[in-house]
MIDOSE-1310 file (N, C-alpha, C; in nm, 2 decimals, decimal comma, always signed):
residues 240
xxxx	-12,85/-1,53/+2,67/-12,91/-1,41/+2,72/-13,03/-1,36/+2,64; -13,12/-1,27/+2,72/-13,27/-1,26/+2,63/-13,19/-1,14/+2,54; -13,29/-1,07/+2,45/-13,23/-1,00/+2,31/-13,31/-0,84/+2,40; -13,47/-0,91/+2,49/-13,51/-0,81/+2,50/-13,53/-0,80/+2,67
xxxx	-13,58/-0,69/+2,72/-13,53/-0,68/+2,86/-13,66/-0,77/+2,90; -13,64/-0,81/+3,03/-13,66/-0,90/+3,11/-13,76/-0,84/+3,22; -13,88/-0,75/+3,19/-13,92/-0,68/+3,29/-14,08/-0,68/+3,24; -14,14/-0,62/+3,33/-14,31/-0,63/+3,29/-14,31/-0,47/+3,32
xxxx	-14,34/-0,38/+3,23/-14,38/-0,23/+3,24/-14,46/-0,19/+3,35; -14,61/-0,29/+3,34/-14,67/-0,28/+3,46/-14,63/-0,33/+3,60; -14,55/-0,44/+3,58/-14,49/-0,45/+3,73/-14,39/-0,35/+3,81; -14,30/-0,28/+3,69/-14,22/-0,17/+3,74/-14,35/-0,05/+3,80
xxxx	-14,41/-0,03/+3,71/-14,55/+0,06/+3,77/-14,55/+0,05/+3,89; -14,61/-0,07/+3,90/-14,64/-0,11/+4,05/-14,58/-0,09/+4,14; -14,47/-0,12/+4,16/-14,38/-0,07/+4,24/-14,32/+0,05/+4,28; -14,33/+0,11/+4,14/-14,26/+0,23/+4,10/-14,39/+0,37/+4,22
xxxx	-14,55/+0,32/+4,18/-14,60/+0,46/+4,24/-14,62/+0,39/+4,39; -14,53/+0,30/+4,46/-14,54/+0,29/+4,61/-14,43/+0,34/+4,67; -14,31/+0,40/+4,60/-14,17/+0,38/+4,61/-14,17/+0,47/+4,75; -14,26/+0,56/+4,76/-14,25/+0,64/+4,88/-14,29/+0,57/+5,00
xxxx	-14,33/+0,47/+4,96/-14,36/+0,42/+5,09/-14,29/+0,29/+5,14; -14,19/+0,33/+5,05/-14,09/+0,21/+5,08/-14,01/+0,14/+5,27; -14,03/+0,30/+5,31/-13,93/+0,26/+5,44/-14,03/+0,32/+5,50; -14,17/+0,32/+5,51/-14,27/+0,35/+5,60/-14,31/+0,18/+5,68
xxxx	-14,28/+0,20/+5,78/-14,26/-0,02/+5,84/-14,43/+0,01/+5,91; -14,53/+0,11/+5,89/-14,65/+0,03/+5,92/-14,73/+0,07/+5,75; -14,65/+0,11/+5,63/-14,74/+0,08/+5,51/-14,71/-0,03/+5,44; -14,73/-0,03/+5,28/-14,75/-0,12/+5,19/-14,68/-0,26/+5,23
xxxx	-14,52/-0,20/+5,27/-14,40/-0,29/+5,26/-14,36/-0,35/+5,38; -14,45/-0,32/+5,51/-14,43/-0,36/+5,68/-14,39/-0,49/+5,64; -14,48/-0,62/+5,53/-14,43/-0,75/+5,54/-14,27/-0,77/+5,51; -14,26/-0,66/+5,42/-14,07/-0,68/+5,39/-13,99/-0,65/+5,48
xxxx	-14,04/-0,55/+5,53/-13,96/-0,51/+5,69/-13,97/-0,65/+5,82; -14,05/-0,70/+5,78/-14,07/-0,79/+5,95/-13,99/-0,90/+5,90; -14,00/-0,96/+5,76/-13,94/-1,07/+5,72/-13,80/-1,01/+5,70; -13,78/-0,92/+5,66/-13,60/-0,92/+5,66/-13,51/-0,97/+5,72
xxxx	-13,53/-0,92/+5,85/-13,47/-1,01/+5,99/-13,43/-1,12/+5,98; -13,51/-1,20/+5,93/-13,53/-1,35/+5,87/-13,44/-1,42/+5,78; -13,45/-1,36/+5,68/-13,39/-1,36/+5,52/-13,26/-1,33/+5,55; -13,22/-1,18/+5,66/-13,11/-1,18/+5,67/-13,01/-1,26/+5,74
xxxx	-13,06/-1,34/+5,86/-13,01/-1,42/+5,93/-12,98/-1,54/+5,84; -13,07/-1,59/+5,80/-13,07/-1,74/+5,73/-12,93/-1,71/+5,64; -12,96/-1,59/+5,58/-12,84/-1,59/+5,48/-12,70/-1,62/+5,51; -12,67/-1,52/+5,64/-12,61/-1,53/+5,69/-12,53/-1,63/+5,74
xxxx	-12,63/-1,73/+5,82/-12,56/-1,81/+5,89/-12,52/-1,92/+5,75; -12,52/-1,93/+5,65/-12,49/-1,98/+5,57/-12,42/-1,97/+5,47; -12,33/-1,87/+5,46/-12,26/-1,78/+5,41/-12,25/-1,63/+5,49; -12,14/-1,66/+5,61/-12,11/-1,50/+5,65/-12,05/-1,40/+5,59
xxxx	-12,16/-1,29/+5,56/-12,19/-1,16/+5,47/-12,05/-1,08/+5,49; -11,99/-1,06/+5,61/-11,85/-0,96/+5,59/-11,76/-0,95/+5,56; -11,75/-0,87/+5,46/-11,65/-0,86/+5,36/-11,69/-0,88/+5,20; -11,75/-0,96/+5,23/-11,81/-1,05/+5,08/-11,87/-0,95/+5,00
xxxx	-11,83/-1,00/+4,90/-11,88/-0,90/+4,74/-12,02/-0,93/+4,74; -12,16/-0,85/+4,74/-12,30/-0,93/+4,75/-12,38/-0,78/+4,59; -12,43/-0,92/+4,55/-12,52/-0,82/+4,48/-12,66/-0,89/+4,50; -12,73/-0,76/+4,51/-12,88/-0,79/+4,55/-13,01/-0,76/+4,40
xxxx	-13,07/-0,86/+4,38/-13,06/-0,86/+4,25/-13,23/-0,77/+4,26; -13,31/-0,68/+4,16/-13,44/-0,64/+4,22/-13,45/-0,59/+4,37; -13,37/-0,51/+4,39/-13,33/-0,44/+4,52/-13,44/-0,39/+4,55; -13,53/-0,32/+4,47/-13,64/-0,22/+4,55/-13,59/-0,08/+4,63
xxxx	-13,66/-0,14/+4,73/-13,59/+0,05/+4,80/-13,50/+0,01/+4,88; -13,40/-0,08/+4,86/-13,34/-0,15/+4,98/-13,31/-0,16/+5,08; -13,45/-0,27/+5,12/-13,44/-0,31/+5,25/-13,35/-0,43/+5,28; -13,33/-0,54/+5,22/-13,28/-0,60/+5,22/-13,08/-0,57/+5,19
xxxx	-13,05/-0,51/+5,12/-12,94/-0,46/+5,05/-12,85/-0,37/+5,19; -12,99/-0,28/+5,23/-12,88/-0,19/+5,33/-12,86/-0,27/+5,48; -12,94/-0,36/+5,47/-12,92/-0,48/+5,57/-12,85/-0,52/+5,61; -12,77/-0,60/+5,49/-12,66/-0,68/+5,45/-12,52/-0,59/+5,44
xxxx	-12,53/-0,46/+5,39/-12,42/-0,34/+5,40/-12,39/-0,37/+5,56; -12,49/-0,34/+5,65/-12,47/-0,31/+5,77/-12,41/-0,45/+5,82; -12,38/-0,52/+5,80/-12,33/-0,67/+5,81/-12,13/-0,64/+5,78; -12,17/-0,56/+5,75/-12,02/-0,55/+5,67/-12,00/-0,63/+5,53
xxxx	-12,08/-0,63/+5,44/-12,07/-0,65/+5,34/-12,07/-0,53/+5,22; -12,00/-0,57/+5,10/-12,05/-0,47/+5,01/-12,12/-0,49/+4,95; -12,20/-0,41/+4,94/-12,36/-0,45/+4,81/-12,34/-0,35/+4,75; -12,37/-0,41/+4,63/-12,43/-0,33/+4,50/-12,58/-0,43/+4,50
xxxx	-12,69/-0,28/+4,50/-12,82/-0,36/+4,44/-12,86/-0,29/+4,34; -12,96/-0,37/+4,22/-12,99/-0,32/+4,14/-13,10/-0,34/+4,11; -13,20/-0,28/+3,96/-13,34/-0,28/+4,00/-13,37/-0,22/+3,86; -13,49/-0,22/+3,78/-13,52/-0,18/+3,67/-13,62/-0,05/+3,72
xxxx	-13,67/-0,01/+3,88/-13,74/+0,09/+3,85/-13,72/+0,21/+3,92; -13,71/+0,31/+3,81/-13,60/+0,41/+3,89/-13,64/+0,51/+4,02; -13,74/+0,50/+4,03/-13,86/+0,54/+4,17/-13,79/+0,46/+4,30; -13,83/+0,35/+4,30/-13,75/+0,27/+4,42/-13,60/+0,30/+4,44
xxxx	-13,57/+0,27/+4,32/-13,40/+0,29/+4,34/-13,34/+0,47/+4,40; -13,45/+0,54/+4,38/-13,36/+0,66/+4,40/-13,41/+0,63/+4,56; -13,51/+0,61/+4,60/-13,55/+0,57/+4,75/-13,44/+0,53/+4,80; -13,40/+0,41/+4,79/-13,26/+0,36/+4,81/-13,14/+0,43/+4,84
xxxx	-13,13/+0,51/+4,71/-13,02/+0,59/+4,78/-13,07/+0,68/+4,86; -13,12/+0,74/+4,89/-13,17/+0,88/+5,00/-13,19/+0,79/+5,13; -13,26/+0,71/+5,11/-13,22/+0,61/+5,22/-13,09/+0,59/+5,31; -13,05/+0,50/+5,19/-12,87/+0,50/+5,23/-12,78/+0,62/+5,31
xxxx	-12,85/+0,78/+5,20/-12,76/+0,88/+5,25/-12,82/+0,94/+5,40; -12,90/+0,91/+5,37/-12,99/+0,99/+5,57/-12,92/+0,86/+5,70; -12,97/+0,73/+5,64/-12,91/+0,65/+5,78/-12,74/+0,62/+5,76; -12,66/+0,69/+5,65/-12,49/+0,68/+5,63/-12,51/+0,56/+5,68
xxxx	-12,54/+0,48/+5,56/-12,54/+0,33/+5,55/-12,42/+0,30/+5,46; -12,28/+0,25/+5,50/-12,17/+0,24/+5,47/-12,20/+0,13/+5,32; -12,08/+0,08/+5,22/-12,06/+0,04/+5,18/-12,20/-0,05/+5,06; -12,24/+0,00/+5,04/-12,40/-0,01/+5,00/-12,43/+0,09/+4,83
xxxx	-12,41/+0,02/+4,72/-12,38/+0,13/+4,61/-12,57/+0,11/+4,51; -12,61/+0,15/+4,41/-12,71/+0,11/+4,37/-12,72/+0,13/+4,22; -12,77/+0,07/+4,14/-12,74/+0,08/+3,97/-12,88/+0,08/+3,92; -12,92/+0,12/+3,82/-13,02/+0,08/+3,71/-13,04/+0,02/+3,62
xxxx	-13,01/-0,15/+3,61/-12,96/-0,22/+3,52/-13,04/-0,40/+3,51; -13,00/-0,44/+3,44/-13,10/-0,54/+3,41/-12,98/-0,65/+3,50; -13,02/-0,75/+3,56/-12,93/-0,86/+3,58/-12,85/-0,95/+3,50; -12,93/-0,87/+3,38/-12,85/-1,01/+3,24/-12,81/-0,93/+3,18
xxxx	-12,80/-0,77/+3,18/-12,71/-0,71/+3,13/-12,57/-0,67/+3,21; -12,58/-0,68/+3,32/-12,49/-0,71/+3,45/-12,40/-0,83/+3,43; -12,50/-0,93/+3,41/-12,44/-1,06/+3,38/-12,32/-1,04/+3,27; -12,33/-0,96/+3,14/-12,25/-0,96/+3,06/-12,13/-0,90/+3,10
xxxx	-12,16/-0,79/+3,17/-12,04/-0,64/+3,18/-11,98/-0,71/+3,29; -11,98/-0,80/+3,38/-11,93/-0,82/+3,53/-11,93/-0,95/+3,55; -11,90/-1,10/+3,49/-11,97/-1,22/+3,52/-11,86/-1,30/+3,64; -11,88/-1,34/+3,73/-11,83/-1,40/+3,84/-11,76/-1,30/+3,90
xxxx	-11,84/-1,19/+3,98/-11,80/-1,08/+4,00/-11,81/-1,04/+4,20; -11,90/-1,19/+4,20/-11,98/-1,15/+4,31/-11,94/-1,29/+4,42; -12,00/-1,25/+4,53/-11,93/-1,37/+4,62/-12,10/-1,48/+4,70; -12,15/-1,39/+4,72/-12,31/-1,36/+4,73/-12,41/-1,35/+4,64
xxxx	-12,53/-1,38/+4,57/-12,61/-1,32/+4,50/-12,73/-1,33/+4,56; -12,85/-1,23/+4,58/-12,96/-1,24/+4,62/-13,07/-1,19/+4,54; -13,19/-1,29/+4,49/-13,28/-1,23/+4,46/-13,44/-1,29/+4,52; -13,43/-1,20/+4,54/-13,58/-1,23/+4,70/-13,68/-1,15/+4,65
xxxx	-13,82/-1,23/+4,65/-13,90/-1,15/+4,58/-13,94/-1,10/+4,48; -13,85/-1,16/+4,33/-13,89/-1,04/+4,27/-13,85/-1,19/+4,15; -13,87/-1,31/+4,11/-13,90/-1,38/+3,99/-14,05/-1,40/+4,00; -14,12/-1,37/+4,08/-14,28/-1,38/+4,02/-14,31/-1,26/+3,96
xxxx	-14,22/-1,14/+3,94/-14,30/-1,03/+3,89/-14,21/-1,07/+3,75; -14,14/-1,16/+3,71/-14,03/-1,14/+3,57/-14,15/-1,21/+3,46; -14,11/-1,15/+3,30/-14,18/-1,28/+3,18/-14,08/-1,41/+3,25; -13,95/-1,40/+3,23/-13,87/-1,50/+3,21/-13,80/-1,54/+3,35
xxxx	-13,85/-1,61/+3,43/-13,73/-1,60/+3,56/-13,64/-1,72/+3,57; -13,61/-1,81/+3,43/-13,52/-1,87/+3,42/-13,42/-1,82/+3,38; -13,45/-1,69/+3,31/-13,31/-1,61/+3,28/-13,20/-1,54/+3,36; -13,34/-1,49/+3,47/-13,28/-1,41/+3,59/-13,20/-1,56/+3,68
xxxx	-13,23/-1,65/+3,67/-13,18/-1,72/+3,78/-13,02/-1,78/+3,69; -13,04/-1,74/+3,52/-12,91/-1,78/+3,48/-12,78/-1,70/+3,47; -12,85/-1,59/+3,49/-12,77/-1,43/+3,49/-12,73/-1,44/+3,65; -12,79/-1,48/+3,74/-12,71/-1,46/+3,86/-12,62/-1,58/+3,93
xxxx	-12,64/-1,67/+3,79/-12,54/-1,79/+3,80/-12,44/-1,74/+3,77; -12,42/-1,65/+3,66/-12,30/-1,61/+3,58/-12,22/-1,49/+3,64; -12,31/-1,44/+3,75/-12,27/-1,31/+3,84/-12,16/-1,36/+3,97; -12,22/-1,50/+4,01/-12,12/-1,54/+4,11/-12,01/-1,57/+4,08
xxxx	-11,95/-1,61/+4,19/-11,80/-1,66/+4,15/-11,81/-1,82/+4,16; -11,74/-1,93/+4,12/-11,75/-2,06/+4,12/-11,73/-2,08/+4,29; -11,84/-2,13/+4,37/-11,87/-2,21/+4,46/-11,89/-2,07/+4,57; -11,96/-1,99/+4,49/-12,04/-1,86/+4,58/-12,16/-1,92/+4,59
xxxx	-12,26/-1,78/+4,63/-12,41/-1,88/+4,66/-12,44/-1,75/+4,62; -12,61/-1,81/+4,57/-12,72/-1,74/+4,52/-12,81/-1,80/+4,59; -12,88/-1,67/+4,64/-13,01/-1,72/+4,74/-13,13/-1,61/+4,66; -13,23/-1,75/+4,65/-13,38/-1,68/+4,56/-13,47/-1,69/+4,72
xxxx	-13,56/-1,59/+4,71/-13,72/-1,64/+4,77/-13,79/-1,61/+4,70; -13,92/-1,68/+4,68/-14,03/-1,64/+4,59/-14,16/-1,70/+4,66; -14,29/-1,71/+4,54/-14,39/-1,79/+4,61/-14,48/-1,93/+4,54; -14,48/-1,99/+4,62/-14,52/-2,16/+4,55/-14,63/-2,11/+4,50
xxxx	-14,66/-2,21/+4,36/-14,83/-2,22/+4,27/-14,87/-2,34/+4,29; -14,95/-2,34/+4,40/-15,08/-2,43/+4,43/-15,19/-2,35/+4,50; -15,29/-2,44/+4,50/-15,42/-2,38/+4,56/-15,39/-2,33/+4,68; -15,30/-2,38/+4,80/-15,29/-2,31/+4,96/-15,21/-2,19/+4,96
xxxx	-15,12/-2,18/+4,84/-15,07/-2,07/+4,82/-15,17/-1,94/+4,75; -15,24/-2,01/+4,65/-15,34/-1,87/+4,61/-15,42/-1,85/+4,72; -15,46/-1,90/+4,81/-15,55/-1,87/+4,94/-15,54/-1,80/+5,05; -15,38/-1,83/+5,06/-15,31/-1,75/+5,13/-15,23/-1,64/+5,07
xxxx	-15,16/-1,64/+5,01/-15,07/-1,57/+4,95/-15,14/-1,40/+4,90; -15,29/-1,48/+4,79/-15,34/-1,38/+4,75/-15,44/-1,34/+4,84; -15,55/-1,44/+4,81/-15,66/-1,43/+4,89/-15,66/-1,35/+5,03; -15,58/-1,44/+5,10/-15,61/-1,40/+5,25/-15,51/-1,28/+5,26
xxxx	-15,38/-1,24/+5,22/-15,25/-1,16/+5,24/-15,34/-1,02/+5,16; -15,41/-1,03/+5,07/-15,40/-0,93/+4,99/-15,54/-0,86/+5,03; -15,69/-0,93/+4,95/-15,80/-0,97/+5,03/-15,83/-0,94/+5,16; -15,83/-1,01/+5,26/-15,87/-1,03/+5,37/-15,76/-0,97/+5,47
xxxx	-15,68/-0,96/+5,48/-15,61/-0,90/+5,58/-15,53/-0,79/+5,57; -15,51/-0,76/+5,41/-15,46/-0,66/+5,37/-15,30/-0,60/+5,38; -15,22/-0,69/+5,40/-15,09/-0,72/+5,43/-15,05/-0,67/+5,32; -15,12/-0,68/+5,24/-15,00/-0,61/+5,04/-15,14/-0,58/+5,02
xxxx	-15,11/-0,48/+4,90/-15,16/-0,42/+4,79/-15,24/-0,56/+4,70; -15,39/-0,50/+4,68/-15,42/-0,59/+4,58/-15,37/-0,60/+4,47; -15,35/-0,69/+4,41/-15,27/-0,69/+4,24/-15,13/-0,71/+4,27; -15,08/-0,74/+4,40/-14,93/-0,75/+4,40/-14,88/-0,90/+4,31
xxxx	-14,96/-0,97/+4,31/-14,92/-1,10/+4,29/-15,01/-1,20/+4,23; -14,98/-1,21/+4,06/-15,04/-1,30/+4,00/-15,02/-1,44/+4,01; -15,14/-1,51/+4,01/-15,12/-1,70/+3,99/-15,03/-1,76/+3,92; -15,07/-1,73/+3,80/-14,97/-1,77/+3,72/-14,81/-1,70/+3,70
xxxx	-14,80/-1,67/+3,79/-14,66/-1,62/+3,75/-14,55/-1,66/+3,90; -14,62/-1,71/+3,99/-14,56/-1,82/+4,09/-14,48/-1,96/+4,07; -14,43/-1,99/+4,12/-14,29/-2,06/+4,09/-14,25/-2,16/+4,18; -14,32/-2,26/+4,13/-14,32/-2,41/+4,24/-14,14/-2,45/+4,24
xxxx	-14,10/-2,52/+4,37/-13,99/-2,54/+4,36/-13,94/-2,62/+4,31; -14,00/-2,67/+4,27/-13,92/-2,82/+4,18/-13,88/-2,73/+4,04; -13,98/-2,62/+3,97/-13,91/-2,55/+3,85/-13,84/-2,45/+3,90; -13,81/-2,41/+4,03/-13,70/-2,28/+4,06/-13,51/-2,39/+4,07
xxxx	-13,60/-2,51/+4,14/-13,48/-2,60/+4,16/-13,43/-2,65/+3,97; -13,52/-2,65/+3,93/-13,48/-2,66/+3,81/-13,40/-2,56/+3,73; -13,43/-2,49/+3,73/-13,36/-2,39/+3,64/-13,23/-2,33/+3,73; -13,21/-2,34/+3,84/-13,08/-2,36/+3,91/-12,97/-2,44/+3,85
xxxx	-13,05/-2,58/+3,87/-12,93/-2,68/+3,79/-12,92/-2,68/+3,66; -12,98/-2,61/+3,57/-12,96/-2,59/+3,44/-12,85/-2,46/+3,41; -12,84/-2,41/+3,54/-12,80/-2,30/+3,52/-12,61/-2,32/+3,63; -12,63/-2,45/+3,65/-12,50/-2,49/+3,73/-12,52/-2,45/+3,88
xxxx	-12,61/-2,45/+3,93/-12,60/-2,41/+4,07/-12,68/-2,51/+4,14; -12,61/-2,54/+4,25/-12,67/-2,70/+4,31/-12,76/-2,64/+4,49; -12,85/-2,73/+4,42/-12,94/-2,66/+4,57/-12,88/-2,72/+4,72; -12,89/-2,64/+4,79/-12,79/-2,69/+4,91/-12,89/-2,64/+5,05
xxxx	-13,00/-2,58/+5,03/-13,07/-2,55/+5,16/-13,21/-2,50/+5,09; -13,31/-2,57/+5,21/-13,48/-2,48/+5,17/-13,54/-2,46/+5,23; -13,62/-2,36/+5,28/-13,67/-2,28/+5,42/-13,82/-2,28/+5,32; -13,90/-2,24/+5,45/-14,01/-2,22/+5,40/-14,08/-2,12/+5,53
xxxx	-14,15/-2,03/+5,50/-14,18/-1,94/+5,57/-14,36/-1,92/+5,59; -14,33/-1,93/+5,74/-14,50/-1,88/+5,84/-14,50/-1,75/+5,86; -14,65/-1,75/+5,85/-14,68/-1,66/+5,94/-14,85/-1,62/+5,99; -14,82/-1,59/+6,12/-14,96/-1,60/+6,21/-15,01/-1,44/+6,20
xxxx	-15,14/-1,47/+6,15/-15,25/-1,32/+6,13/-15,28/-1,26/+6,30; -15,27/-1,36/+6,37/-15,34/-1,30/+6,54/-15,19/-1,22/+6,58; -15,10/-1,28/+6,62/-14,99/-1,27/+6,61/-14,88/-1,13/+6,54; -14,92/-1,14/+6,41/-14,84/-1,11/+6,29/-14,71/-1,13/+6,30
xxxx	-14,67/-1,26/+6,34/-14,55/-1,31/+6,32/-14,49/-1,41/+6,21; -14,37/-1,39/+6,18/-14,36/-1,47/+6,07/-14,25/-1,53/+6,15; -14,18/-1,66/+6,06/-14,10/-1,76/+6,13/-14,09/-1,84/+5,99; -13,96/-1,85/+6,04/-13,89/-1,97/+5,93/-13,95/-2,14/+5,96
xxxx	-13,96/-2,20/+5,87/-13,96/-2,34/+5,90/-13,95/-2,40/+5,77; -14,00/-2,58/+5,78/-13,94/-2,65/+5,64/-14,10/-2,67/+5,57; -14,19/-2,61/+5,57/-14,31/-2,61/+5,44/-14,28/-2,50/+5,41; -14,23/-2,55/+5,26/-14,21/-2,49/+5,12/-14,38/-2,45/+5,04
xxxx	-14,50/-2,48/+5,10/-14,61/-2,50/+5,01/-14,62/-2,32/+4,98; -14,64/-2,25/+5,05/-14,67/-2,13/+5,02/-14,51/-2,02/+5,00; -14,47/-1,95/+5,11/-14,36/-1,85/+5,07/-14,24/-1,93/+5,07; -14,10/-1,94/+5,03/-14,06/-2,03/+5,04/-13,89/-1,93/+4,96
xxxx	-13,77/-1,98/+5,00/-13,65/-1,95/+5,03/-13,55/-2,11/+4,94; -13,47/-2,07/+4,86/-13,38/-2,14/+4,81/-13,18/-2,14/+4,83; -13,15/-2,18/+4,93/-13,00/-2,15/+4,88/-12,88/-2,25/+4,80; -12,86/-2,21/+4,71/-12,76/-2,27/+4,59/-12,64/-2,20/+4,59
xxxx	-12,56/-2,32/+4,52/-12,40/-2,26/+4,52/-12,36/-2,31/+4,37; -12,28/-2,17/+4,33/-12,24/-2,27/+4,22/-12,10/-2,36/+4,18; -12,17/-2,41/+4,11/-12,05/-2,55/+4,12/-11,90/-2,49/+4,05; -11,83/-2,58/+4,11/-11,71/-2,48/+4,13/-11,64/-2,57/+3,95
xxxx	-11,65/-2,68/+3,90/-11,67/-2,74/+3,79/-11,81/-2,77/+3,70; -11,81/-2,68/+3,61/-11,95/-2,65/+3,54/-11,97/-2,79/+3,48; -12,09/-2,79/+3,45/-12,18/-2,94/+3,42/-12,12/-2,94/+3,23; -12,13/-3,09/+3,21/-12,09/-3,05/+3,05/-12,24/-3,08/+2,95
C-alpha cells in the first residue's frame, strides 16, 4: 500500500469546480451520461448486478453508481473530491435512488478497513487521472471477494488515441473540457492487463468503444486502440 495518498490535487480541482454540472446531460459530462447505458449493460451481462455487493471506485457525481443501485444492487461509491461527492448524494436524495451509499476515502485506504468486501468492483474513468494506477488496480483486487470481478475503463497511449481522445474530443468538437486528459498519463492495455495479473486478477473480457461525431453515437465493439473497457475476476487461488 502507498504511505502517501494516491491523488493529483489538480485533478481533484478539476473535477471538483464542474461538480455542478455533474447531472446537467447537455454539459461538461453529456459523454458520461450517453456512455453509461453502455458500461452498464456490458457490466451487467457479465456479472448480474442484483443483489451484489458493488463498489464503485472514483464515483464522481454518480452516474455510474446510481445506475447500478437502480439494478438492484448495493453500491457504495467513493471518491477523493468532496464537491462531486456531495453532488452524488443530493442526487441520490431528489431521484430516492434506493440502496446507493457514498464515502470520502482513498481505495487503498478502503482496501485496508474492508478487504474482500465486495462482489463487484468498478473503476471507470478515473486511472488516467491517478500518480499510481497500479495501486488503485491492487486495492481493488483486495476489495473483491475471491472469483468477483473488477471492471476498469480507461484510455489507450498511442498517436490515434491522442488525436482522438484529445485532439479531436477536447479541441475540435468539444465533447470535454480542455485539459481533461493528459498523454502521458494514459494506459495501454497490455500495462492495465498487467498490473491486473500482478495483482491476481485474470483478464476475462475487452471491449473497446466508438463513437460517431455526425451521429454522436457511441457503441461498444473489439478496438481497444482508443477508449477501451477491461473485465477481470479474481482468482479464487492467489498466484505464489
Amino acid at each position: 500500500m502507498t504511505s502517501t495518498l494516491n491523488a493529483d490535487p489538480a485533478e481533484l480541482a478539476k473535477f471538483s469546480d464542474l461538480a455542478h454540472r455533474w447531472w446537467d446531460m447537455d454539459g461538461e459530462f453529456r459523454p458520461l451520461h450517453q456512455i453509461n447505458p453502455l458500461r452498464l449493460e456490458w457490466i451487467n451481462s457479465i456479472c448480474p448486478l442484483k443483489d451484489q455487493q458493488v463498489l464503485d471506485v472514483g464515483c464522481g457525481g454518480g452516474i455510474l453508481a446510481d445506475a447500478m443501485a437502480r439494478t438492484g444492487a448495493n453500491v457504495l461509491g467513493i471518491d477523493l473530491a468532496t464537491k462531486p461527492l456531495k453532488v452524488a448524494e443530493l442526487h441520490a436524495l431528489e431521484a430516492q435512488t434506493p440502496r446507493v451509499q457514498y464515502r470520502e476515502i482513498s481505495v487503498e485506504t478502503l482496501a485496508e478497513q474492508q478487504p474482500g468486501s465486495f462482489d463487484v468492483v468498478t473503476c471507470m474513468e478515473m486511472l488516467e487521472h491517478v500518480p499510481d494506477p497500479a495501486s488503485v488496480v491492487r486495492a481493488c483486487a483486495m476489495l473483491v471477494k475471491p472469483g468477483g470481478w473488477v471492471f476498469f475503463s480507461t484510455l489507450n497511449r498511442n498517436p490515434k488515441s491522442f488525436l482522438l481522445a484529445i485532439v479531436g474530443a477536447e479541441y475540435v468538437l468539444n465533447l470535454l473540457p480542455r485539459g481533461t486528459h493528459e498523454y502521458a498519463k494514459m494506459i495501454r492495455p497490455s500495462e492495465l492487463a498487467s498490473y491486473s495479473r500482478h495483482a491476481d486478477l485474470d483478464l476475462r473480457h475487452t471491449r473497446g468503444m466508438a463513437y460517431n461525431p455526425l451521429t454522436r453515437r457511441y457503441w461498444l465493439n473489439a478496438d481497444t486502440s482508443v477508449n477501451y473497457l477491461l473485465a477481470t475476476q479474481k482468482s479464487v487461488v492467489p498466484s505464489l
